[in-house]
N, C-alpha and C positions, 0 to 999 in steps of 0.2 A: 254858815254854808253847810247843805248836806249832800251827800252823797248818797246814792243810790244804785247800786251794781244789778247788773243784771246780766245772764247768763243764763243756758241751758245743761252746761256742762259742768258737772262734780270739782272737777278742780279749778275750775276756773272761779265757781262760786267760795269755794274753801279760799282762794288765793283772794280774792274781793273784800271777803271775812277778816282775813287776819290785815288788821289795819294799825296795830302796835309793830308793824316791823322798821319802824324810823323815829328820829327823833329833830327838830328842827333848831334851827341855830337861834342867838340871842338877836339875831339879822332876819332872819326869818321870818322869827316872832312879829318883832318890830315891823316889818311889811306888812303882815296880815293882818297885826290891828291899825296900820294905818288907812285900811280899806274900809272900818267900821265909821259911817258917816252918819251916826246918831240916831238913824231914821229908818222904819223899813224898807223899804224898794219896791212892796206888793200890797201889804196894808196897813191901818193907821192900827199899831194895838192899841192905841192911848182911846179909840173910838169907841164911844158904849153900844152904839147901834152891832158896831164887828163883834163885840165880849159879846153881847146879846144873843147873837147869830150863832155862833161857836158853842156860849154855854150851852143851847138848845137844841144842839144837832145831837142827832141821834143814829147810831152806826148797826147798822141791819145785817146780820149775818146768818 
């Protein structure tokens, strides 16, 4: 799971940033990897046509 903050304002992006300010219980833990269902949810990474696609892409800036 990623997160992605987004703000226009100075502190509110410093506060989005600092993501070390907790720490989660051994209960916690145990939740969040029992959410991990072995499988993506968007794509197959196991698919050579997807690796294919990905390795190829090219980012234009």
């Amino acid at each position: 799971m990623v997160s992605i903050p987004k703000s226009v304002h100075r502190e509110r992006i410093e506060e989005n940033i600092d993501i070390f300010d907790f720490e989660l219980s051994e209960a916690e833990m145990g939740e969040v990897a029992s959410l991990d269902r072995g499988a993506s949810e968007i794509v197959d990474h196991g698919d050579p046509a997807f690796i294919h696609t990905i390795g190829t892409m090219r980012i234009h800036g």
